[in-house]
C-alpha positions, 0 to 999 in steps of 0.5 A: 144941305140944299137939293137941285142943281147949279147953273152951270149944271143946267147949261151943261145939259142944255148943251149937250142936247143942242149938239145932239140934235143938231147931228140928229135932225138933218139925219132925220130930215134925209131919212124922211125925204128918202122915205117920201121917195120911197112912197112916191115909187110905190104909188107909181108902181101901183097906179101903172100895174092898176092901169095895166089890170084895167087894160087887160080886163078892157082888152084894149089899150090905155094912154097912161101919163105919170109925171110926164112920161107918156105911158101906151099900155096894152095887153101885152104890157107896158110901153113908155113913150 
């Protein structure tokens, strides 16, 4: 008895792996982008609380650009212009 598998075996399985990643690639390629998005924030959200931190020690106030927004930040808080 010859062991191994047919050609039609072979194309079965090579077909059910092109359906199942093209369903799983375009879904892993949005969670990523949402993951960048993610990222991004919190980069943005660490760089102003940095300035605000710096603006305090400093006592005096900070012009702060952040992807053309024009940031004022003073001691008080945050401003956005």
């Amino acid at each position: 008895m010859k062991r191994g598998f047919t050609l039609i075996e072979l194309l079965v399985v090579l077909l059910l792996m092109t359906v199942v990643l093209s369903v799983t690639v375009p879904m892993g390629s949005k969670i990523f982008s949402q993951f960048k998005s993610y990222v991004n924030k919190s980069e943005e959200r660490h760089q102003l609380s940095q300035e605000r931190a710096y603006a305090f020690i400093e006592a005096k106030k900070r012009d702060f650009l952040l992807e053309d927004i024009n940031y004022s930040i003073s001691v008080k808080g945050v401003l956005s212009k």
